[in-house]
BAKEKOL-430736 format. One line per 5 residues: number of its first residue (from 1); their letters; for each residue x, y, z of C-alpha. Coordinates in Angstrom, 2 decimals, decimal comma. Each point is the difference from the previous one (the first is absolute). Example, Ala and Ser with C-alpha at 12.3 -4.5 7.8 and 13.67 -1.06 7.14 Angstrom:
1) as) 12,30 -4,50 7,80 ~ 1,37 3,44 -0,66 .
END
This chain:
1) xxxxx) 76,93 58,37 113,46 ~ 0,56 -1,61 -3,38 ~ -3,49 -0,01 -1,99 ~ -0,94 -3,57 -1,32 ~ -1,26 1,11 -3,31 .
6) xxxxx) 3,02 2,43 -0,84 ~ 2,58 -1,13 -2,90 ~ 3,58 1,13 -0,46 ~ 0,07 0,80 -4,30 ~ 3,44 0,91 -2,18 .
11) xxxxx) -0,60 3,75 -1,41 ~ -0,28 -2,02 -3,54 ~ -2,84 -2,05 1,52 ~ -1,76 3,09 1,70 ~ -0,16 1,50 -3,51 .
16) xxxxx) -1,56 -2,74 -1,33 ~ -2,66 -0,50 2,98 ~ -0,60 3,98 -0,29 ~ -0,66 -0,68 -3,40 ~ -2,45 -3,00 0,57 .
21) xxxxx) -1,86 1,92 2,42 ~ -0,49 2,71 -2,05 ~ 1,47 2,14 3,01 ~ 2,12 1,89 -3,00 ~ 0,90 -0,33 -3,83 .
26) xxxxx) 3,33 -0,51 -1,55 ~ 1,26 2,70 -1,60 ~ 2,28 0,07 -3,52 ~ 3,28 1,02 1,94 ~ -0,47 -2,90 2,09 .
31) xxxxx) -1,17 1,49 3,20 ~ -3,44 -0,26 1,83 ~ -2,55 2,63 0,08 ~ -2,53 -0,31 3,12 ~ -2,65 2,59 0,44 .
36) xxxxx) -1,17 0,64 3,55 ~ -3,40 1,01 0,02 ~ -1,02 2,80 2,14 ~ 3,31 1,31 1,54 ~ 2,60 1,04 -1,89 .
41) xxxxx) 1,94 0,97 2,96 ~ 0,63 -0,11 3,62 ~ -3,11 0,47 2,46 ~ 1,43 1,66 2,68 ~ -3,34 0,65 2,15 .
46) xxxxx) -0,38 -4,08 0,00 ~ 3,52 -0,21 1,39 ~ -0,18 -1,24 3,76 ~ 2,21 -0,98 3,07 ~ -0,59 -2,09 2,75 .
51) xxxxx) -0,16 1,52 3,34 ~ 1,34 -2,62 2,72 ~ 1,35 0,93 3,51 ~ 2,96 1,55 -0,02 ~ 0,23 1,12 -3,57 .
56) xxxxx) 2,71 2,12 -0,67 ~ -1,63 2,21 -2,78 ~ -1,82 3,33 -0,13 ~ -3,92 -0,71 0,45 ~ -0,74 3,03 -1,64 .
61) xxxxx) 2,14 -0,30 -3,39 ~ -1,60 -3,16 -0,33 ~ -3,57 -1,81 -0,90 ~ -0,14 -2,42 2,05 ~ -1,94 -3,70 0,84 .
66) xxxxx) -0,40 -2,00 3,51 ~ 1,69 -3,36 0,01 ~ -3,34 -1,67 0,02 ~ -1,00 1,94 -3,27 ~ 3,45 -1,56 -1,31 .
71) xxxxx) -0,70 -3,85 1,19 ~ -3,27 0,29 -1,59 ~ 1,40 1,06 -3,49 ~ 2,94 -2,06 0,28 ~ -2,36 -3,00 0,29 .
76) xxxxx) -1,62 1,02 -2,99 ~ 2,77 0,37 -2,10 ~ 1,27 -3,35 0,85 ~ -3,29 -1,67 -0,83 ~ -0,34 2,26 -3,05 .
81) xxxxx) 2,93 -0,94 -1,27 ~ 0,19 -3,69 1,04 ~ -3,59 -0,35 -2,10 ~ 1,61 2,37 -3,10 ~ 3,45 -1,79 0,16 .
86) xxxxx) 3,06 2,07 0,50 ~ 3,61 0,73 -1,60 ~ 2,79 0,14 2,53 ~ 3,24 1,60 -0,36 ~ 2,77 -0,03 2,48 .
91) xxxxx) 1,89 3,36 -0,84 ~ 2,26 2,39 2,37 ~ 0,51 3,43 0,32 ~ 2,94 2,72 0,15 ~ 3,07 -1,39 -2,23 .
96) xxxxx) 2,78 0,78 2,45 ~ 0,53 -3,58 2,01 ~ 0,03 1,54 3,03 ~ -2,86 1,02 0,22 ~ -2,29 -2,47 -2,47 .
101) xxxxx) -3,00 -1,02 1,48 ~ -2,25 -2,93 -1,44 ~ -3,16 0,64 -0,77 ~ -3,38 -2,62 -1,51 ~ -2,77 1,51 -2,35 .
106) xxxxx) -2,77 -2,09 -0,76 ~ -2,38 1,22 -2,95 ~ -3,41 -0,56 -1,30 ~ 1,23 1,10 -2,84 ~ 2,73 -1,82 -2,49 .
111) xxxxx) 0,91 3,91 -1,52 ~ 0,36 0,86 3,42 ~ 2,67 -2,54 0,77 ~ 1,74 0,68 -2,85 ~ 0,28 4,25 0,99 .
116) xxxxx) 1,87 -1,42 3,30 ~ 1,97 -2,37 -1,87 ~ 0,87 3,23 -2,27 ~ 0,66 2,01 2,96 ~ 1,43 -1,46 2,68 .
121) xxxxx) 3,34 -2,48 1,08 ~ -0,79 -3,54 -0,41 ~ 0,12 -2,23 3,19 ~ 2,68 -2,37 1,48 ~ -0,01 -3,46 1,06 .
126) xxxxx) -0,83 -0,23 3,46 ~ -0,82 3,46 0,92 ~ -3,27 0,66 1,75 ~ -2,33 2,47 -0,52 ~ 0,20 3,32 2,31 .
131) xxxxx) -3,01 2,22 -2,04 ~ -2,67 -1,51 -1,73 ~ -2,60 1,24 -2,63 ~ -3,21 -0,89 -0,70 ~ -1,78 1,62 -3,44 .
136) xxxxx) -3,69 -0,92 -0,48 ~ -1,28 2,15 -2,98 ~ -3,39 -1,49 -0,05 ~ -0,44 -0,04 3,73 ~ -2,41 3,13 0,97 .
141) xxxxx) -0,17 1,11 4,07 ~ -2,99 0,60 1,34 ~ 0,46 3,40 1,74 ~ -3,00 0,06 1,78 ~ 1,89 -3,38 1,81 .
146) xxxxx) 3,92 0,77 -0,60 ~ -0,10 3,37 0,81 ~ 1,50 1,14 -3,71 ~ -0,96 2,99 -2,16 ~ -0,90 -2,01 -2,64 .
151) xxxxx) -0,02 -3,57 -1,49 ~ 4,15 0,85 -0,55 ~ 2,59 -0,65 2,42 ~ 3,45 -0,23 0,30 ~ 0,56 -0,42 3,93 .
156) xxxxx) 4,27 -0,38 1,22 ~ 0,45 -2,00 3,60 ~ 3,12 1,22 1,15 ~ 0,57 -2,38 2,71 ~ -1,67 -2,85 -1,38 .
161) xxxxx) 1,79 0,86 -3,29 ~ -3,09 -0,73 -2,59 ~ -1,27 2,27 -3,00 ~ -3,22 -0,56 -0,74 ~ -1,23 0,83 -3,50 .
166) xxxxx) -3,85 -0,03 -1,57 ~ -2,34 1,51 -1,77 ~ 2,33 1,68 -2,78 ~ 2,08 -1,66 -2,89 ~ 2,77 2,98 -0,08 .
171) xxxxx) 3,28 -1,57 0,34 ~ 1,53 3,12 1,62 ~ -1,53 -0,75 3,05 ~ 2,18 -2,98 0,61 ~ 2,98 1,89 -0,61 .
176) xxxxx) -0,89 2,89 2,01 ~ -1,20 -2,19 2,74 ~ 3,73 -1,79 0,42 ~ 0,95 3,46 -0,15 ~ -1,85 1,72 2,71 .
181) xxxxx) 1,08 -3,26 2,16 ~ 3,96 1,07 -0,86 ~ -0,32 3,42 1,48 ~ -1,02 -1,34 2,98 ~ 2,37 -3,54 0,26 .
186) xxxxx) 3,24 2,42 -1,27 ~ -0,16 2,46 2,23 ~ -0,38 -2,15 2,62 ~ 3,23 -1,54 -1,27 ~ 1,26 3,40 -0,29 .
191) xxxxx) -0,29 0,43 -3,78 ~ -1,26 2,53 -1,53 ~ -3,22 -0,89 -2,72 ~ 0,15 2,44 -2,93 ~ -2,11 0,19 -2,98 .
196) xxxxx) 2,34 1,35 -2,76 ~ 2,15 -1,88 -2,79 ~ 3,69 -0,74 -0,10 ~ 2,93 -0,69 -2,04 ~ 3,82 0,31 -0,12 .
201) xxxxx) 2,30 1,30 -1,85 ~ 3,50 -1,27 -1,42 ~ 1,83 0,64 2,46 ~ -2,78 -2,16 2,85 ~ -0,88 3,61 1,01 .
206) xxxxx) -4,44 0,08 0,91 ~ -2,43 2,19 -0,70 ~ -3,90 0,56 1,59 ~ -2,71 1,57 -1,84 ~ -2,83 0,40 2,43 .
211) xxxxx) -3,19 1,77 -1,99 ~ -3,79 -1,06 -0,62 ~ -2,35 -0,95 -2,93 ~ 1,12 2,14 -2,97 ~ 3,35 1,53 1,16 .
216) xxxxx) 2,29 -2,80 -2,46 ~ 1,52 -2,02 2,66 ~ -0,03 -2,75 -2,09 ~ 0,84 1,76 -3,18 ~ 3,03 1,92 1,94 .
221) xxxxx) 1,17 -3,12 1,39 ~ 0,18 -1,93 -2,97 ~ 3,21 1,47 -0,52 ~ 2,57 -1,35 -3,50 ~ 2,84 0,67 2,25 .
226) xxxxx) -1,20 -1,67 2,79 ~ -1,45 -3,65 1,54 ~ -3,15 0,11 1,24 ~ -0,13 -1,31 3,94 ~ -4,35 0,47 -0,26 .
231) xxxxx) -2,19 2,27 -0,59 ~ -2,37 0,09 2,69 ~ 0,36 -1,26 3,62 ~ 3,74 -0,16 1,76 ~ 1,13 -0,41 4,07 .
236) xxxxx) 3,13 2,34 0,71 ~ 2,05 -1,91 2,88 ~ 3,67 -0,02 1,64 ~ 0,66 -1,85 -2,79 ~ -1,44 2,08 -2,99 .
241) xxxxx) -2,69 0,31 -2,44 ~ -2,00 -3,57 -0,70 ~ -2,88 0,01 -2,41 ~ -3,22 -1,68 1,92 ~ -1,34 -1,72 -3,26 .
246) xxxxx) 1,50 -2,51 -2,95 ~ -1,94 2,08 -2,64 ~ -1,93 3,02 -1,25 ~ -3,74 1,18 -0,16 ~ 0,31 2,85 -2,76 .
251) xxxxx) -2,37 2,15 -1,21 ~ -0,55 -0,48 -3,77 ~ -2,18 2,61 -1,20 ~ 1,49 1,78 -2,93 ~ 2,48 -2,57 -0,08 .
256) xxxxx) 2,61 -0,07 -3,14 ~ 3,14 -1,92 -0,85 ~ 1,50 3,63 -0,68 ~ -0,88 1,40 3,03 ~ 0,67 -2,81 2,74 .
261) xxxxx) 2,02 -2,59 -2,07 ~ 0,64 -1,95 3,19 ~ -3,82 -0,46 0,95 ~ -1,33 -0,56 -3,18 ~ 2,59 -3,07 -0,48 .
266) xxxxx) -1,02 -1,29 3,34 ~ -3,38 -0,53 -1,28 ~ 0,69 -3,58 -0,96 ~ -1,33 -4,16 0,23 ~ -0,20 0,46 3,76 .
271) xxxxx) -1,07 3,65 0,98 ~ -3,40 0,98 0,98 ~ -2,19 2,91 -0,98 ~ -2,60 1,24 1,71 ~ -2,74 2,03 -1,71 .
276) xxxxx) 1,69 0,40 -3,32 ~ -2,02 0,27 -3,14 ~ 1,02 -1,67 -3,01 ~ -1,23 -0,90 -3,74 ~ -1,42 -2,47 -2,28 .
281) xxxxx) 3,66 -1,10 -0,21 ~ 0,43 -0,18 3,51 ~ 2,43 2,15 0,00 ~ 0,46 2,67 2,93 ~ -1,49 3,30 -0,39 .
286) xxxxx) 2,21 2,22 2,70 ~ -1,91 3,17 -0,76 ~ -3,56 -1,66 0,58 ~ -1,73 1,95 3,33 ~ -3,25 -1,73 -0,51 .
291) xxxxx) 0,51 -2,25 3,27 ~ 2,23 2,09 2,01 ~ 3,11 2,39 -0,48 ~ 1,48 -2,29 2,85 ~ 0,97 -2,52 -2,39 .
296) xxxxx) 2,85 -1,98 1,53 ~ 2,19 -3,03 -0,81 ~ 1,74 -2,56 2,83 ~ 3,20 -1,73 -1,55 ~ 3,14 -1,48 2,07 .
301) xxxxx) 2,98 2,42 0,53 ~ 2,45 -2,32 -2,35 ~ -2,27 1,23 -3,02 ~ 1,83 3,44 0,21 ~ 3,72 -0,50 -1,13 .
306) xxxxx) 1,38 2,87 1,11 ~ -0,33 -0,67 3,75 ~ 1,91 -1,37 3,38 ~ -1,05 -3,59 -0,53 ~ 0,90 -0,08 4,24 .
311) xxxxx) -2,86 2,70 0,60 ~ 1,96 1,79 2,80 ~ 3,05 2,73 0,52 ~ 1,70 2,01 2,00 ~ -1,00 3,59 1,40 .
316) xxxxx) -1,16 2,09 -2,38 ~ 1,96 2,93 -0,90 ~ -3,19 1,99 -1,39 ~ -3,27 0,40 1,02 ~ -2,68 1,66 -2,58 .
321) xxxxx) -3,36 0,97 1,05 ~ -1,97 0,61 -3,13 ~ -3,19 2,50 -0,84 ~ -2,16 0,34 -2,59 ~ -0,99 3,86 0,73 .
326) xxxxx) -2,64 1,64 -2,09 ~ 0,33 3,82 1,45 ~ 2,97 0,49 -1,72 ~ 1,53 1,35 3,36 ~ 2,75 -2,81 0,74 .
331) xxxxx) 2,97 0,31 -1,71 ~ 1,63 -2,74 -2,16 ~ 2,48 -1,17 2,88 ~ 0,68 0,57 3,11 ~ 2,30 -1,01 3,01 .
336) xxxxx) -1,35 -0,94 3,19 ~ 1,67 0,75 3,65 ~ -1,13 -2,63 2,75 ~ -2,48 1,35 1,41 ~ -1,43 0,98 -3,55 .
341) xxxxx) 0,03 -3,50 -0,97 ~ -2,32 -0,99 3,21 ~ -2,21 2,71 -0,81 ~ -0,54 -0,92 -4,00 ~ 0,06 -3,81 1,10 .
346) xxxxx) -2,61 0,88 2,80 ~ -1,84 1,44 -2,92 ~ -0,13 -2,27 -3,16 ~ -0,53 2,96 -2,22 ~ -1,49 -0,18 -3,67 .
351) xxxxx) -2,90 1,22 -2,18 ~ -2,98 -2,07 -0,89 ~ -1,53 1,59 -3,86 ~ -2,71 -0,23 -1,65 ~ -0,55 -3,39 -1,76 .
356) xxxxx) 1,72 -2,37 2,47 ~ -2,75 -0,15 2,13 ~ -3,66 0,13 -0,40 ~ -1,46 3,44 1,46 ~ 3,74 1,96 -0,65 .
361) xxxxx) -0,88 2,64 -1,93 ~ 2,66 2,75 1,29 ~ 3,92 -0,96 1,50 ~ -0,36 -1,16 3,39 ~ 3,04 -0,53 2,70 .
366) xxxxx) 0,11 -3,02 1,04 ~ 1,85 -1,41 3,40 ~ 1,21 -3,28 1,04 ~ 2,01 -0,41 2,81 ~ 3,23 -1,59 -0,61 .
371) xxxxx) -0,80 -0,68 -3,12 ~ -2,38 -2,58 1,05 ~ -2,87 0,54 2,26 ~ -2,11 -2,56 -0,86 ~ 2,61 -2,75 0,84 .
376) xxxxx) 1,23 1,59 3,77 ~ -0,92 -1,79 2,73 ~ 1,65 2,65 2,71 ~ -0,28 3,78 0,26 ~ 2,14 1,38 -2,92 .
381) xxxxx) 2,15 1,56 2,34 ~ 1,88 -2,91 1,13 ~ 0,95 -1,24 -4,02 ~ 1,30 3,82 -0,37 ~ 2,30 0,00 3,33 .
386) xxxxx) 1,10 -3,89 -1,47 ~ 0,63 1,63 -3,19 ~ 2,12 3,15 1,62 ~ 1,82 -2,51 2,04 ~ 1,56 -1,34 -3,17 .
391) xxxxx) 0,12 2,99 -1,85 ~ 2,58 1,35 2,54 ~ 1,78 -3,12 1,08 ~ 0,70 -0,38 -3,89 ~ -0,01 3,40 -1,00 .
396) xxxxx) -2,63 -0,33 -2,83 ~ -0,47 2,88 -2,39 ~ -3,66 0,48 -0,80 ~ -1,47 1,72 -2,97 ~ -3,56 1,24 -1,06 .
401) xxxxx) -0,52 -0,76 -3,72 ~ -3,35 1,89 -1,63 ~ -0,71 -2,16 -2,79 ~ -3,61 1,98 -0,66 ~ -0,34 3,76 -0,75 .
406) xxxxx) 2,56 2,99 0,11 ~ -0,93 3,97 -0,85 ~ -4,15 0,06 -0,42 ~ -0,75 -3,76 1,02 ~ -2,07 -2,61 -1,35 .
411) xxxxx) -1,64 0,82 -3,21 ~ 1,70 3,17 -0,42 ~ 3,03 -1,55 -0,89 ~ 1,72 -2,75 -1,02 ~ 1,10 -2,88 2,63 .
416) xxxxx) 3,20 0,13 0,79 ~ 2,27 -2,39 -2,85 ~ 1,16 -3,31 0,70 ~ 3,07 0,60 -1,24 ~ 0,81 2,89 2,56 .
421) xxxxx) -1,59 -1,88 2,78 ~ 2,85 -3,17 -0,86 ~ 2,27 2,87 0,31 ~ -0,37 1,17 2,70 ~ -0,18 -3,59 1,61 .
426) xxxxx) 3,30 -0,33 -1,22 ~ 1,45 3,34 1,02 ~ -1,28 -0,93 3,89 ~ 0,79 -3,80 -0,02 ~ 3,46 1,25 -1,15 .
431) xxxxx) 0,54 2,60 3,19 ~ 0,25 3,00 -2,80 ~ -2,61 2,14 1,02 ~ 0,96 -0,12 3,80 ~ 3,06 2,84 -0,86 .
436) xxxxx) -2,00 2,42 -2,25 ~ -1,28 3,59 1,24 ~ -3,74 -0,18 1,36 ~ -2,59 1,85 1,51 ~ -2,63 -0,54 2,93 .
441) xxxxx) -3,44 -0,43 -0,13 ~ -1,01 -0,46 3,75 ~ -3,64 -0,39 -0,43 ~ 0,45 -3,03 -2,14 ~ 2,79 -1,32 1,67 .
446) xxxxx) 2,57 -0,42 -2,78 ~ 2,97 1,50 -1,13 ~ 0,41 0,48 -3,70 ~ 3,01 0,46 -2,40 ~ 0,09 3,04 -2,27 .
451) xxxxx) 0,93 -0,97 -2,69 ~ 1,13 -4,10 -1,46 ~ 1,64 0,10 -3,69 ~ -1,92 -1,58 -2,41 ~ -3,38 1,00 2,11 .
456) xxxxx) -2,38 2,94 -0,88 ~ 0,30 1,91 3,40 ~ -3,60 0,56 -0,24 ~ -0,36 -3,58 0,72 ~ 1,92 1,30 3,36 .
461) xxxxx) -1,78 3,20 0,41 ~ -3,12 -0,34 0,04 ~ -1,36 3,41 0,04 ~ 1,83 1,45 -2,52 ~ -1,68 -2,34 -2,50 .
466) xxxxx) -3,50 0,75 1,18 ~ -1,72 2,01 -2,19 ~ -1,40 2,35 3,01 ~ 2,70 -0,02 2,92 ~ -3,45 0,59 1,90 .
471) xxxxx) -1,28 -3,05 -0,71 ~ 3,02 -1,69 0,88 ~ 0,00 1,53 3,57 ~ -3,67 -0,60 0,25 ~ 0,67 -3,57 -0,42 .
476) xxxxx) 2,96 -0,16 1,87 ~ -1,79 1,34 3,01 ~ -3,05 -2,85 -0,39 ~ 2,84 -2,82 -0,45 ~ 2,10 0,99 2,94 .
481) xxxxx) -3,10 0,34 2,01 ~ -1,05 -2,93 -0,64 ~ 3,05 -1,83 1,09 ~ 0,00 1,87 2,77 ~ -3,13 -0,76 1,41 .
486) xxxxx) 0,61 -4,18 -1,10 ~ 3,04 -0,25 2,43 ~ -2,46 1,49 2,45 ~ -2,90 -2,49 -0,48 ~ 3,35 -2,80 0,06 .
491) xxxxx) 1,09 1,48 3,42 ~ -3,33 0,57 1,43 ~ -2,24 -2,92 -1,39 ~ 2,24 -2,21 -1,62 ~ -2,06 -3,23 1,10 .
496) xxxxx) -2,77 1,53 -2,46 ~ 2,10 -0,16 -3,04 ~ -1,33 -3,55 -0,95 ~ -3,86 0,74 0,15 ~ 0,04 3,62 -0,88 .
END
């Protein structure tokens, strides 16, 4: 359905219209700063599928809606936005050809249209639709009538192929949406979805960093010495490694020309902010939490000029899961067998402290299957056998990097230095720490080297850096516990990942 009211703008227009409409302000460096109201990040209890005979996905990882409950709020959002007026944008997803597909977003919003612009591949002549997104900020449901939560909803039809957005202005959701739709169209097209960042070295070799909110995936893969392929969302095929998206959605809290030189020149005539404070000047104020700490900015892939301008590659020859642990019990670095890589990819493994959530007082493990739970649409299981297919038909090495705590843990000692975490990246990307002398920790899964030159082995050795070897045993015990009881929950009750 093409909506009568919805206009196809130039991103120089959309700025301009975003502008007029006093959706956002422009900003000194050029770009556009929106603020979104109420959410400053995903809702994922307002996040619904449709339920239609023969669905092929879990009913109980999912919230779900009847297809009557869908027709009803698909005829509102049509009439909502044919009264509003609409942006449309005909964009595509995953940048290998093979396996593009074509997707239409119509917006409410002119900021909104601009984000997909930002992030995703721009259409072709003569290519139809296959998904199709619908984003209605000021559009409330009724749940007394729709069956929702709340007034929010963000509702995926898998057969009919529609995302249905209303009720919140965060732009994530429509990037998350297209995403939770990939890990259900790729591995029916026997791809693999992965939520990690990518780039290649000199020599065309690829690397995978796979870790969650906090862990420096983005700061690790914004490598000098090597292109960036993308930082977020990527499909692992017969073919290779192919980034989903045409851009990135960074985080910018804290953000410095010194410190991410690549993101903070991307922030340009073109990007969008979200939720970034700024001054009389209007100029950017990075460090500024009074919104949100999930300050973010969209911008196109070809404002990063150290990347792979084709936004795919061959298999990767590296795969690093990263963690952010605040018991000071994982080591620095650590190889990873087979089976130890399902296990820690099962598990999603980092720490949550105190100030990055509200209510965080003490460290807190945190688990995410795959790296991603909130974007799965099947049991994890089936992503980790996918992802130990490849590993063994292309005899992957995998790594577990600790980029948090080592020897006493999170405010006890310092985190772990940048400079020996880039290290160490380098040391496995290069092969070098697959010949060196190692010992086992079997409760963890992981098997360590003894000793790296150039690296403090307590970095490697946990306990002998611990003030009280005690403690370090104590904690040991509660960590390995409580990865052993996750990859029971994931064997027994994996279908209650999603709600739990």
């Amino acid at each position: 359905m093409i909506l009568k009211a919805a206009n196809r703008r130039l991103p120089t227009e959309l700025v301009e219209e975003a502008i007029r409409r006093r959706e956002a302000v422009l900003l000194a460096n050029g770009s556009i700063d929106a603020q979104t109201g109420k959410f400053t990040g995903r809702s994922p209890q307002d996040k619904y599928f449709v339920d239609y005979p023969g669905c092929p996905l879990p009913k109980s990882m999912h919230r779900w809606l009847s297809e009557e409950q869908f027709e009803r709020l698909l005829n509102r959002v049509h009439q909502h936005l044919e009264e509003k007026g609409s942006f449309v944008f005909d964009g595509a997803v995953n940048q290998h050809p093979k396996y593009r597909v074509p997707v239409r977003f119509y917006t409410e919003y002119a900021w909104h249209n601009l984000f997909v612009q930002r992030l995703f591949l721009k259409g072709m002549e003569k290519e139809t639709p296959v998904y199709t997104v619908y984003v209605a900020p000021t559009l409330l449901a009724n749940p007394a009538g729709d069956g929702t939560r709340s007034e929010t909803f963000i509702v995926l039809h898998t057969r009919r192929r529609i995302v249905l957005i209303g009720g919140t202005q965060y732009a994530g959701e429509i990037k998350k949406s297209i995403f939770s739709f990939m890990h259900h169209h790729l591995t029916e097209n026997r791809v693999l979805p992965m939520h990690c960042s990518a780039s290649m070295g000199e020599q065309g070799d690829v690397s995978l960093f796979f870790g969650l909110s906090g862990t420096g995936k983005t700061t690790l893969s914004a490598d000098p010495a090597r292109r960036l392929i993308g930082d977020d969302e990527h499909g692992w095929s017969d073919e290779g490694v192919f980034n989903v998206e045409n851009g990135c959605y960074a985080k910018c809290i804290d953000l410095s020309a010194e410190r991410e030189p690549d993101i903070y020149r991307a922030i340009q005539f073109g990007t969008v902010l979200e939720n970034v404070g700024y001054d009389t000047g209007r100029n950017p104020l990075f460090q500024d939490r009074t919104l949100t700490e999930n300050t973010r900015a969209a911008y196109p892939l070809d404002f990063i000029r150290n990347r792979v301008p084709e936004g795919y590659g061959g298999h990767p020859k590296a795969i690093v899961f990263l963690s952010a642990d605040a018991t000071g019990v994982l080591p620095a670095v650590a190889r990873l067998s087979p089976e130890d890589a399902r296990k820690h990819y099962l598990l999603g493994y980092t720490s949550k402290v105190a100030g990055t959530e509200r209510g965080i007082v003490e460290p807190e493990a945190t688990f995410s299957a795959c790296f991603g739970s909130p974007f799965l649409t099947d049991r994890p299981t089936r992503y980790a056998d996918m992802l130990m297919e490849r590993l063994e038909r292309y005899r992957v090495p995998v790594y577990l990097l600790n980029t948090g705590w080592v020897g006493g843990g999170y405010g006890e000692t310092p985190r772990i230095p940048l400079s020996i975490t880039r290290q160490l990246v380098h040391l496995a990307l290069s092969g070098a720490l697959d010949t060196l002398s190692s010992y086992r920790d079997e409760e963890l899964f992981i098997t360590v080297p003894e000793h790296i030159p150039g690296v403090p082995d307590g970095f490697l050795q946990p306990a002998t850096s611990f003030a009280d070897v005690q403690a370090y045993w104590q904690r040991h015990q509660e960590l390995s516990q409580a990865f052993a009881d996750k990859l029971v929950a994931l064997g027994a009750t994996v279908e209650h990942l999603e709600l739990n």
